[in-house]
Backbone bond lengths (Angstrom), bond angles and torsions (degrees), N, CA, C in turn:
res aa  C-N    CA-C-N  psi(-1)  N-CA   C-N-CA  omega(-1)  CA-C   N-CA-C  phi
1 X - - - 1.464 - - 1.533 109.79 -
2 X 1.501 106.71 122.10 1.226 87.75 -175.30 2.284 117.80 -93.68
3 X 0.647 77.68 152.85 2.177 101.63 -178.09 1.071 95.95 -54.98
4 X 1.645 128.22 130.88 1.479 130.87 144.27 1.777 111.70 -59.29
5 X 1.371 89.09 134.22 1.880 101.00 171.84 1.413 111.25 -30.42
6 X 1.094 134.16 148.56 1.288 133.59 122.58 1.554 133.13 -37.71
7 X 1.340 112.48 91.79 1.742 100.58 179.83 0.767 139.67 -124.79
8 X 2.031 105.94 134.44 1.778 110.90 -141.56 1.662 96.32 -123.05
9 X 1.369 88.85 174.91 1.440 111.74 -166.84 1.564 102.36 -109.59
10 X 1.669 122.06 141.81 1.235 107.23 169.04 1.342 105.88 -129.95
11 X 1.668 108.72 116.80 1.379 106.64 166.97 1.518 126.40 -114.45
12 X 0.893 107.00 134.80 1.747 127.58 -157.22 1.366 118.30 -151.30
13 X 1.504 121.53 162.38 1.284 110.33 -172.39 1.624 92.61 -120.23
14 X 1.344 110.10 8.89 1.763 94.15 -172.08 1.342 83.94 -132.00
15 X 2.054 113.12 117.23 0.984 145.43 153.22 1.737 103.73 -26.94
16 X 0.988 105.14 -52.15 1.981 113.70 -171.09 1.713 97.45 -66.09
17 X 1.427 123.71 -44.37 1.281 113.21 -175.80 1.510 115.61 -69.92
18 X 0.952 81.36 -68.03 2.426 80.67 175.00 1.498 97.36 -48.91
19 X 1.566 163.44 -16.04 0.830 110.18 143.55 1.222 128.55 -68.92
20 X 1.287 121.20 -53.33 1.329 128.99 -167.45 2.065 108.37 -39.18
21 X 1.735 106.68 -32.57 1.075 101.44 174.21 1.476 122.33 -73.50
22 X 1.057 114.46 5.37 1.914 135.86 -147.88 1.457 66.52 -108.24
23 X 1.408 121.14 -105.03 1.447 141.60 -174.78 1.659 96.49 -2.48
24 X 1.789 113.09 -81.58 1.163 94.88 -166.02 1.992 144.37 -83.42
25 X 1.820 85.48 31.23 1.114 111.04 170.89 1.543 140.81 -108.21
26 X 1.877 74.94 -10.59 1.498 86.61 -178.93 1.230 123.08 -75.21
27 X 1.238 152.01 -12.74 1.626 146.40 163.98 1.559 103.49 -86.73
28 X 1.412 127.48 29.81 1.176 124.70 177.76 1.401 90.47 -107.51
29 X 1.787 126.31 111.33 1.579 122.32 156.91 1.520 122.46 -57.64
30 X 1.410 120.38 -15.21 1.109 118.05 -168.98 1.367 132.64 -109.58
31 X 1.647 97.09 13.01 1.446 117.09 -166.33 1.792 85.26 -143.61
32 X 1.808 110.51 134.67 1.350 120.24 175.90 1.316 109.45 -134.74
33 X 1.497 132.93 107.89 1.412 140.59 -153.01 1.800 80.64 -95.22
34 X 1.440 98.41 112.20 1.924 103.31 167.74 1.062 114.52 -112.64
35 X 1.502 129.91 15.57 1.295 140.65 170.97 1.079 150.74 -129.80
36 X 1.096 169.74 139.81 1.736 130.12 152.17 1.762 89.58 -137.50
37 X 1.774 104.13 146.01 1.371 109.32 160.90 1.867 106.80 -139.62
38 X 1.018 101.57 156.39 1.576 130.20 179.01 1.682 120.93 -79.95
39 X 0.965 94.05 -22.95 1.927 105.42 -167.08 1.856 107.22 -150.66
40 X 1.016 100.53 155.60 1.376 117.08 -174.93 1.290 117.15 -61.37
41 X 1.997 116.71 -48.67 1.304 138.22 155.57 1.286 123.01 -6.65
42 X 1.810 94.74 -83.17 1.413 109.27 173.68 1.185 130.30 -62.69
43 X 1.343 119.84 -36.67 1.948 120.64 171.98 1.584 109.12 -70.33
44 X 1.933 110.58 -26.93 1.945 68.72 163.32 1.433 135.09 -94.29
45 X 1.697 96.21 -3.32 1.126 89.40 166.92 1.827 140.67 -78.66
46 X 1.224 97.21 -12.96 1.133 111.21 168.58 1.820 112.34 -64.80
47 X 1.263 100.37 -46.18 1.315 111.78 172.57 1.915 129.32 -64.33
48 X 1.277 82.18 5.32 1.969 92.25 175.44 1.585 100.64 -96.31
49 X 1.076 134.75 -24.45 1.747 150.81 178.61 1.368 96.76 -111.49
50 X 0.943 148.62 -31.90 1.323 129.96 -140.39 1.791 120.76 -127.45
51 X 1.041 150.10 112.72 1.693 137.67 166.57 0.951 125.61 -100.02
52 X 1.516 124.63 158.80 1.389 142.60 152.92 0.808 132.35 -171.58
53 X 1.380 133.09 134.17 1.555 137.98 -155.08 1.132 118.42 -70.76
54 X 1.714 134.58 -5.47 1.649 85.68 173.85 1.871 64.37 -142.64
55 X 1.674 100.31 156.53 1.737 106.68 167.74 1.391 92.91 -119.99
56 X 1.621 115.61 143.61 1.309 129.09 144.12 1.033 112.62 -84.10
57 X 1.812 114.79 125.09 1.367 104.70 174.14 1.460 119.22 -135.42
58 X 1.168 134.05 144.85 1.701 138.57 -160.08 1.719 89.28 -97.57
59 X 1.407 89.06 156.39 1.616 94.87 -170.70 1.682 97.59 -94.21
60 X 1.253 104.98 -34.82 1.461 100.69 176.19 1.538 128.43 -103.79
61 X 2.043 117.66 116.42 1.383 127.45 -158.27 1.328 82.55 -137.28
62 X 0.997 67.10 168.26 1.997 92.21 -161.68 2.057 103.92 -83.51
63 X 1.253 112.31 -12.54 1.607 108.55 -172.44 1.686 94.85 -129.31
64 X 1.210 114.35 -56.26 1.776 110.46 -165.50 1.489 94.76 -110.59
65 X 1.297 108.64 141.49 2.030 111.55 164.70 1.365 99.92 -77.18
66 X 1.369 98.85 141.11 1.355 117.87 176.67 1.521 119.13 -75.91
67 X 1.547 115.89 18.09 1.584 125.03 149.41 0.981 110.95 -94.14
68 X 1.475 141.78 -36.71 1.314 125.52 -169.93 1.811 86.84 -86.64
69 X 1.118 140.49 -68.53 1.166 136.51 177.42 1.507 120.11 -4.02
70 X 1.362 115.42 -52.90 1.832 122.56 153.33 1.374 97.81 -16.00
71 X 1.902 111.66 -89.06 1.414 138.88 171.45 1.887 117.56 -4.15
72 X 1.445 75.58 -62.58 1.666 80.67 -169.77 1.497 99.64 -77.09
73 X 1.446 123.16 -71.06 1.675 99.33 -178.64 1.231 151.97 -23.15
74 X 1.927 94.04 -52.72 1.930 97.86 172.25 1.232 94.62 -81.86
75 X 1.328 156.21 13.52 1.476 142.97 157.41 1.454 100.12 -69.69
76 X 1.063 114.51 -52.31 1.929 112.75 168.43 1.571 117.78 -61.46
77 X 1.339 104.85 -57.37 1.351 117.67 -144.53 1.672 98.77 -118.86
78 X 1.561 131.19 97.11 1.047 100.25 -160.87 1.698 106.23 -116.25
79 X 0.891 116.53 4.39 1.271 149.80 136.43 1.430 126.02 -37.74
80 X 1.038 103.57 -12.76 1.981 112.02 -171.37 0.982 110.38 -108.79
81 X 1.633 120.41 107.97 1.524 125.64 172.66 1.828 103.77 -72.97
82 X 1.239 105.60 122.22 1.246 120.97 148.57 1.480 149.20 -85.05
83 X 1.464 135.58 122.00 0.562 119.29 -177.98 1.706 135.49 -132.50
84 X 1.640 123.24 95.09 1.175 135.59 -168.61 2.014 104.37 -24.51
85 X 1.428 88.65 115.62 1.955 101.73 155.67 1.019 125.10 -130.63
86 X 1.115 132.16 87.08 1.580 140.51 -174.46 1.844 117.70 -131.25
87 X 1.577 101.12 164.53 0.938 129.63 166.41 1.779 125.95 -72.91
88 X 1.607 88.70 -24.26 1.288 98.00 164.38 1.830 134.79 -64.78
89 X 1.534 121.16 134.52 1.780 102.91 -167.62 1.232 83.49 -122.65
90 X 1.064 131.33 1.44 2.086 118.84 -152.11 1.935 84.45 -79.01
91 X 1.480 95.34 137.01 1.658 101.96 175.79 1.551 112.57 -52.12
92 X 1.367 108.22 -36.29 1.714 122.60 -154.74 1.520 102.23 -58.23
93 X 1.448 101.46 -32.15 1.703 107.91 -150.62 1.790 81.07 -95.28
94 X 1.418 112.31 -70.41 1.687 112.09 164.10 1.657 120.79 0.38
95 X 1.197 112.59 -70.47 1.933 135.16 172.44 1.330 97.04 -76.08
96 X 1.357 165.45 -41.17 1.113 147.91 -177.84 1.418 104.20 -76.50
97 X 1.701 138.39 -49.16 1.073 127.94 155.91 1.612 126.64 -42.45
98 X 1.366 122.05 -29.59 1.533 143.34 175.88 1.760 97.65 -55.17
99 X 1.417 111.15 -67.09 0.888 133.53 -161.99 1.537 116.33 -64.85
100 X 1.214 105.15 -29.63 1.623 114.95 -176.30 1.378 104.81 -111.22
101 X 1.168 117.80 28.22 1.781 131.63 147.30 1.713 98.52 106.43
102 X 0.695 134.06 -11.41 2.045 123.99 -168.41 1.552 81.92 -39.42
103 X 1.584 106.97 152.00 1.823 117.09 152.83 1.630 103.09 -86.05
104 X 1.212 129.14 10.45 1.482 90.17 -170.42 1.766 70.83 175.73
105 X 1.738 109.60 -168.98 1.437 141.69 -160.85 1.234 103.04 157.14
106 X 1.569 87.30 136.31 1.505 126.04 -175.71 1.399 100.20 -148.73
107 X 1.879 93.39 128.70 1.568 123.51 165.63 2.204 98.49 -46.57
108 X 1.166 112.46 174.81 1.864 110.02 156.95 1.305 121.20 -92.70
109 X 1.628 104.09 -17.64 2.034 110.89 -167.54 2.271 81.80 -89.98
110 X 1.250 113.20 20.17 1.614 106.95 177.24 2.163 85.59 -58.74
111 X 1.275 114.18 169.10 1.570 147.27 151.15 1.514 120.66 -57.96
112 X 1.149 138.09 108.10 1.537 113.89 168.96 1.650 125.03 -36.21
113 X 1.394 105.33 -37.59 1.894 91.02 161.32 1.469 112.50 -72.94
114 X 1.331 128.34 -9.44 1.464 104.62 -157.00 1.757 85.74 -86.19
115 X 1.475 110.93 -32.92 1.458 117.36 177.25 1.556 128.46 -54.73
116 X 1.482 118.51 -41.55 1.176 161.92 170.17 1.763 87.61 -38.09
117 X 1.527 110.23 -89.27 1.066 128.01 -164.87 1.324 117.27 -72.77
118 X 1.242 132.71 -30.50 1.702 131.94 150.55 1.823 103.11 -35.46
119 X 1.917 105.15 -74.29 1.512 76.99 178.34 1.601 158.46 -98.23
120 X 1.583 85.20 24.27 1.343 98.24 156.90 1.837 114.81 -97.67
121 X 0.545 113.31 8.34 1.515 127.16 159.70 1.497 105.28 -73.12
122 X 1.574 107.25 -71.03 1.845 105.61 -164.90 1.659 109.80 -57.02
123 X 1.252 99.70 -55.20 1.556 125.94 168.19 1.247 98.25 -21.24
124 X 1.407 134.37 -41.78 1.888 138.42 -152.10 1.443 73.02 -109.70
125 X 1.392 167.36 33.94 1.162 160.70 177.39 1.469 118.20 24.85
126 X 1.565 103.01 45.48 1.207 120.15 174.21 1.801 108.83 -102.88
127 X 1.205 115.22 160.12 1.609 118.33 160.70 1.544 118.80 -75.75
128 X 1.030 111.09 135.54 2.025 113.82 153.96 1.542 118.71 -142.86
129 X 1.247 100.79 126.88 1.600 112.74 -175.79 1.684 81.92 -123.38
130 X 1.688 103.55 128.73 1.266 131.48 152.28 1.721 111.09 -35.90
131 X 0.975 109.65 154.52 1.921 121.92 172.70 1.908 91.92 -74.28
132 X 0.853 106.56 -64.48 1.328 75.95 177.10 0.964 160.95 -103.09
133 X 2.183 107.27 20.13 0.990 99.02 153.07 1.546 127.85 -85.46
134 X 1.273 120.71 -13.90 1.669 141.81 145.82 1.228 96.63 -25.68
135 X 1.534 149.90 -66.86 1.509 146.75 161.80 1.574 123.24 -29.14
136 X 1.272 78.52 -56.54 2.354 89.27 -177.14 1.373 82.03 -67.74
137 X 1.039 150.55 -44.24 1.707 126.58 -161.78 1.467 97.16 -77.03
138 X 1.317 124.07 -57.42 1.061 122.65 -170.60 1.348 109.66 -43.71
139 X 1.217 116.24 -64.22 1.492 127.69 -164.96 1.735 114.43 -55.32
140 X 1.704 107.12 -4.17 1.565 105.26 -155.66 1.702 97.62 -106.89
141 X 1.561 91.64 -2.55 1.592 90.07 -177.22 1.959 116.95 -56.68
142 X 1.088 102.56 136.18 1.654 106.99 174.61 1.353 116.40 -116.67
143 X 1.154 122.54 159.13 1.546 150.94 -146.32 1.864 91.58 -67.87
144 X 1.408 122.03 -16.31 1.147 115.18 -147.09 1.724 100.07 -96.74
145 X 1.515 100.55 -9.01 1.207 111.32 -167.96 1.892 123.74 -46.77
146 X 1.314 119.24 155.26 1.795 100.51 -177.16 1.055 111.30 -82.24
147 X 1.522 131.54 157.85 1.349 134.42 -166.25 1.841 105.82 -66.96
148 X 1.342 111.97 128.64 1.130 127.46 172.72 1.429 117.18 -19.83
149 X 1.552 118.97 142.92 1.754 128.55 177.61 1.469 94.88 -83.76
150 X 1.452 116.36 141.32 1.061 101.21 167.56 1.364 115.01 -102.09
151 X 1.780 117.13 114.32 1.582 114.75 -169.30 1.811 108.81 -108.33
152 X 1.233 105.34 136.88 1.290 111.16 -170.54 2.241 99.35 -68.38
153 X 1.656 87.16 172.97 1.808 80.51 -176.30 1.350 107.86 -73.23
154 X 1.151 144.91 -7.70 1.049 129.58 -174.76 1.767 113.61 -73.66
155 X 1.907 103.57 -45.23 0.970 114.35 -177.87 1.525 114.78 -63.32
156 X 1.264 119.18 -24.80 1.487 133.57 -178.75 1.332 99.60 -65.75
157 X 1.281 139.23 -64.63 1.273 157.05 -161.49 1.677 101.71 -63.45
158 X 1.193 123.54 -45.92 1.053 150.89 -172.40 1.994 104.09 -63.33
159 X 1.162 104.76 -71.61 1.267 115.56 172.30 1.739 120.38 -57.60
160 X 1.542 117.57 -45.59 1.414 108.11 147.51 1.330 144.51 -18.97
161 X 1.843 94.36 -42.86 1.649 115.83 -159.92 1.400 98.40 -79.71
162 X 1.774 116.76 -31.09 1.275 133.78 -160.21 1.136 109.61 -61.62
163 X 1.786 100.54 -62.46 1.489 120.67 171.01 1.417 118.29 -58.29
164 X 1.013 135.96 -11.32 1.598 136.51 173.29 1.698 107.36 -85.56
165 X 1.357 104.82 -11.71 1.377 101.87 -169.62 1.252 142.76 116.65
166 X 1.744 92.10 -26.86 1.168 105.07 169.42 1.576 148.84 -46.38
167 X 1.641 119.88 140.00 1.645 84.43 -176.74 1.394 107.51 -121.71
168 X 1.237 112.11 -167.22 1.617 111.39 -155.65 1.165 114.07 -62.18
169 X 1.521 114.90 -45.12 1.567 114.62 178.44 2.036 100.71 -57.65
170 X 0.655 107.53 -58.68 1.424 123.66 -165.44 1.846 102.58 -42.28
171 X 1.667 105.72 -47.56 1.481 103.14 167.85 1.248 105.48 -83.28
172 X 0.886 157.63 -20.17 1.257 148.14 152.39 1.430 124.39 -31.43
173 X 1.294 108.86 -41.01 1.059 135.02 -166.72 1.619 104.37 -74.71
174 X 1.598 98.43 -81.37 1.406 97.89 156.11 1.298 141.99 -42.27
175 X 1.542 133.89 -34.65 0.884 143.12 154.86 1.542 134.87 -44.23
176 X 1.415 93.97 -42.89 1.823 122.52 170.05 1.600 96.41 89.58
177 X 1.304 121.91 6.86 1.373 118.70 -162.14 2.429 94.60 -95.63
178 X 1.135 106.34 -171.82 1.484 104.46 162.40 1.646 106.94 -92.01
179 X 1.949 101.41 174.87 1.068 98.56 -161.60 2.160 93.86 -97.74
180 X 1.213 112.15 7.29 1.903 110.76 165.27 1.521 91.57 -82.89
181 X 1.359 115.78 -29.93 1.759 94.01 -175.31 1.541 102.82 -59.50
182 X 1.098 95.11 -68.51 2.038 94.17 179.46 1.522 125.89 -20.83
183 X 1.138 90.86 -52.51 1.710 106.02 178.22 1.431 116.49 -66.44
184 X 1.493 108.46 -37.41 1.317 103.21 -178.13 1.657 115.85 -87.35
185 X 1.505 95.59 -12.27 1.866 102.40 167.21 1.884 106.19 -81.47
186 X 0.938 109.65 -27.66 2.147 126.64 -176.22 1.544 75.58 -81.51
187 X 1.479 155.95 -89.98 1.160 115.32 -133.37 1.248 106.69 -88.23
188 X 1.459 141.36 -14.25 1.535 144.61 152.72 1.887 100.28 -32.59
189 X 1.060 112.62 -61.91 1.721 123.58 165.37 1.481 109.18 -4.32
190 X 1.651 95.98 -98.06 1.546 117.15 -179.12 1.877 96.03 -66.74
191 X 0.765 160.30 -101.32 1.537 137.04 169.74 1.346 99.32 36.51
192 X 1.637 126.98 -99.56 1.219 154.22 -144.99 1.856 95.12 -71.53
193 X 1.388 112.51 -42.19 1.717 101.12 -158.26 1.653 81.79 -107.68
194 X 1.365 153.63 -7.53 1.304 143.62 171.17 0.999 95.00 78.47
195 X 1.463 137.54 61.53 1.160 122.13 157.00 1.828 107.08 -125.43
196 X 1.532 124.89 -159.65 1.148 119.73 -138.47 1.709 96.15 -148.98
197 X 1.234 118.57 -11.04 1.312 116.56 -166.08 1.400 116.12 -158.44
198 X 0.960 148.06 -158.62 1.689 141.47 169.75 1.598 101.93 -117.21
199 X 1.377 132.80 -7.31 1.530 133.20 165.91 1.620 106.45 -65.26
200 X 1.504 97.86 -64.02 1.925 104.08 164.32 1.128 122.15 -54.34
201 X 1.388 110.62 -22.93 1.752 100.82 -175.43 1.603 112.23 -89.32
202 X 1.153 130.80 -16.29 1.602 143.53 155.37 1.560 114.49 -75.49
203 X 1.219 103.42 -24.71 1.442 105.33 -177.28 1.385 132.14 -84.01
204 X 1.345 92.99 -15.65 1.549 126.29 -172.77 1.463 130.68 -105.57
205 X 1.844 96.61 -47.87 1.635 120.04 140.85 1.652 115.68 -40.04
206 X 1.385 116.71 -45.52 1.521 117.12 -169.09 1.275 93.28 -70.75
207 X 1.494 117.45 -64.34 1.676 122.17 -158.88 1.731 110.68 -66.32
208 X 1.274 120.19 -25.99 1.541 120.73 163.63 1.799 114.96 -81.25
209 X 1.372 112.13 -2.94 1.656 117.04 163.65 1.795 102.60 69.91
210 X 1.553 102.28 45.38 1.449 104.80 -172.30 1.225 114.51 -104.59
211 X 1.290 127.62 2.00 1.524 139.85 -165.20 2.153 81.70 -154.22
C-alpha cells in the first residue's frame, strides 16, 4: 500500500531558496511541497483553512521572527511538526527555537538527504538536529555549567538513540530490552538532567557534551 506524501510548507524570505528547496525535493516520492510563503502574515493565514505536516521555516522574514513564528503556528496548528532551516548558527537563537517547539534544525549547506530525512524523521514525531548544529550546541557550552549527572552506560547509550531519532519501540528493539524499559530509562533521563520533555533532554545532553 502505498503512503500519502508528506506535505510541507516552505517559508522563506528568499524566492531563490524555496526553489532551490522545491528542486531538491522534487525526486523525493515521499515528500510533496504544497506551498511556499515569504512572510509570516501570509503562512498563518493560510494556516487558519489550510494543513500540513511538516513547515520549513527560516528564522529570518521580513514581518514576524521566525522564533515567535514557532509561537504563533502551534497556537493554531498544534499538530504541525516544524522544522528550523536557516542560515542562522548562534546557539541562543538554536535553544530559543528548541524551546518554542521546532522538532529538529537544519544548517541550509544541510544535503537533500540530510533534508529528506530530518523531515521524515519529525513527521514520525521524532527529533533531528543536524551534526552540526549538535556541534554549535556543543561547542557553546560554558564553564558555568552544573556539575555532571551521573548516568550509568546504559542510560548513555539510551539517550544517544533518542537524539538520533530514535523511538522507543525502535530502541527497544535494538536494545532487545521492552519498550516500559525505555521509558522507564527516558524518564530516569529528565529525572537526572531536570528537564521536562525530550527537546530539553537532547538539548541539554548536547550542551553538557553527554552524547
Amino acid at each position: 500500500m502505498q503512503h500519502k506524501p508528506i506535505s510541507v510548507l516552505i517559508v522563506d524570505d528568499h524566492p531563490m531558496v524555496i526553489e532551490g528547496l522545491k528542486t531538491l525535493l522534487s525526486d523525493n516520492t515521499s515528500v510533496e511541497v504544497k506551498t511556499h510563503f515569504t512572510n509570516g502574515k501570509d503562512t498563518l493565514e493560510f494556516l487558519e483553512k489550510e494543513i500540513v505536516d511538516v513547515i520549513l521555516l527560516d528564522v529570518n522574514l521580513p514581518d514576524i521572527n521566525g522564533v515567535e513564528m514557532v509561537k504563533f503556528i502551534l497556537d493554531k496548528r498544534a499538530t504541525i511538526k516544524i522544522l528550523g532551516l536557516s542560515t542562522y548558527s548562534e546557539p541562543s537563537i538554536i535553544n530559543q527555537m528548541i524551546k518554542n517547539g521546532v522538532k529538529g534544525y537544519l544548517l541550509k549547506n544541510a544535503t537533500s538527504d540530510e533534508l529528506a530525512n530530518a523531515i521524515t524523521q519529525v513527521n514520525d514525531g521524532n527529533f533531528y538536529f543536524g551534526s552540526e548544529v549538535q556541534k554549535i550546541l556543543a561547542d557553546s557550552v560554558t564553564q558555568e555549567s552544573k556539575d555532571l549527572p551521573k548516568l550509568t552506560r546504559r542510560e548513555t547509550h539510551i539517550l544517544r538513540l533518542i537524539a538520533d531519532g530514535k523511538t522507543t519501540n525502535i530502541i527497544a528493539e535494538e536494545l532487545f530490552i521492552s519498550p516500559l524499559t525505555v521509558e522507564t530509562h527516558r524518564r530516569n533521563l529528565m529525572q537526572k538532567l531536570e528537564v521536562s520533555n525530550a527537546a530539553s533532554l537532547i538539548k541539554i545532553a548536547v550542551e553538557r557534551k553527554l552524547i
